[in-house]
C-alpha positions in Angstrom: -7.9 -17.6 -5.9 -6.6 -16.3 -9.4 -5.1 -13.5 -8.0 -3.3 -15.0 -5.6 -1.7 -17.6 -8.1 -1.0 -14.7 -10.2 1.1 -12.7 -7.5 2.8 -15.5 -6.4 3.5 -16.3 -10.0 4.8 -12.9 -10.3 7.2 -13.0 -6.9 8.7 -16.4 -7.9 9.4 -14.4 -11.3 11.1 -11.8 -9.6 13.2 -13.9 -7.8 14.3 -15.6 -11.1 14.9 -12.2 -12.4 17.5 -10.9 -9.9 19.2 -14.4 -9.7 19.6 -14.3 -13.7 20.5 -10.2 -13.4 22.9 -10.8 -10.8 24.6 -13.5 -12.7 25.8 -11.3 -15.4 29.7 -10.0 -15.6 29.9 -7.2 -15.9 32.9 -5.0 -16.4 34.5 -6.2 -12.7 33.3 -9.4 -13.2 30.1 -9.7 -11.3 28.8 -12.8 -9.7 29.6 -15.0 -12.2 33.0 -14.7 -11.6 33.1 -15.5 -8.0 32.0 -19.0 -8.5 35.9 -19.9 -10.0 36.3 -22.2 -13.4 33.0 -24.3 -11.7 30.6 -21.8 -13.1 28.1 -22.0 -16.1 30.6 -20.0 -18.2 33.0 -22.8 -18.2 30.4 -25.5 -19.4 28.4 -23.4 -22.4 31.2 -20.9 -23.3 31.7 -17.4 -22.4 29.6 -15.8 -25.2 26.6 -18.3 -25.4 26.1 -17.9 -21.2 26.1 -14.1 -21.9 23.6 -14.7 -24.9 21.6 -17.2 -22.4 21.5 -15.1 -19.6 20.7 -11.6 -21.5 18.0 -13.6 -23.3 16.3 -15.3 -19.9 16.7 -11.5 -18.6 14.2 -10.1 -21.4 11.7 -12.9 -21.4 11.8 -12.8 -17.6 11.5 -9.2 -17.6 8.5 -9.3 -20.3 6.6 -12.2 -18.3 7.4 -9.9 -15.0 5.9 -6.9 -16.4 2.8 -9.1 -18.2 1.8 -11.0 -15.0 2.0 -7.3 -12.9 -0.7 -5.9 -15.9 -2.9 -9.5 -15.0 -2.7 -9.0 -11.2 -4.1 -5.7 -11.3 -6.9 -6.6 -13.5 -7.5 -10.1 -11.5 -7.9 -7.6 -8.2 -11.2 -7.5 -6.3 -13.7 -4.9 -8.0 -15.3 -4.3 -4.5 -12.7 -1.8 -3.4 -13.1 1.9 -3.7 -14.9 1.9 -7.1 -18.2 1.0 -6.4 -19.3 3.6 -4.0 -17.7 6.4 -5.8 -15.1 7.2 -2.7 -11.8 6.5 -2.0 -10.2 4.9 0.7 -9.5 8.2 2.4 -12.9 9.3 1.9 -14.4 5.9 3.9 -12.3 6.9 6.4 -13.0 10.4 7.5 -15.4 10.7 10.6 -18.5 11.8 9.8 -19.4 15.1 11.6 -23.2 15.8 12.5 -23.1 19.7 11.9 -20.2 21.7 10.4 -17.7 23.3 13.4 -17.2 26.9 13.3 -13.8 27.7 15.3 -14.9 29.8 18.5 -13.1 33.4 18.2 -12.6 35.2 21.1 -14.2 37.6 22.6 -13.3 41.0 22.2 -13.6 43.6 25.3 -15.9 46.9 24.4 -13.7 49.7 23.4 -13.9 52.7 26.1 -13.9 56.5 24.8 
């Protein structure tokens, strides 16, 4: 239950983060500038929706990364570390007795 509030925590994050990323200008502009005079820039300012938007990218960024570091460690522990193999080893039919490839069979040599 944990872990699934965690990675949906983390996805709703990560949509936040490419909104905010995407709504920087950058040199041509970006997306912020195809909204016209109706956009955030108009309302705050130029310079404090850069400041807003570079800030919401690095606290987004930093709670992105934190809540990948939690999901891992909220994962089930029943997975490939309690019998020592991994997932490729569980699935690798077991054989009965090794198979030695069949050569063939030479003819006797005539003098």
């Amino acid at each position: 239950m944990l872990h699934t509030l965690i990675v949906t925590l983390t996805c709703i994050v990560a949509i936040l983060l490419i909104i905010v990323v995407l709504l920087q200008s950058s040199k041509g502009g970006g997306l912020a500038g195809a909204f016209g005079s109706a956009g955030a820039a108009q309302v705050l300012g130029v310079r404090r929706t850069a400041d807003f938007l570079s800030k919401a990218t690095t606290y987004l960024a930093t709670l992105f990364m934190l809540l990948c570091i939690i999901a891992e460690f909220t994962t089930g522990s029943n997975t490939a570390t309690e019998s020592g193999k991994s997932v490729i080893q569980k699935n690798v039919p077991v054989q009965s007795a090794p198979v030695s490839p069949v050569l063939p069979q030479s003819a006797p040599e005539r003098k």
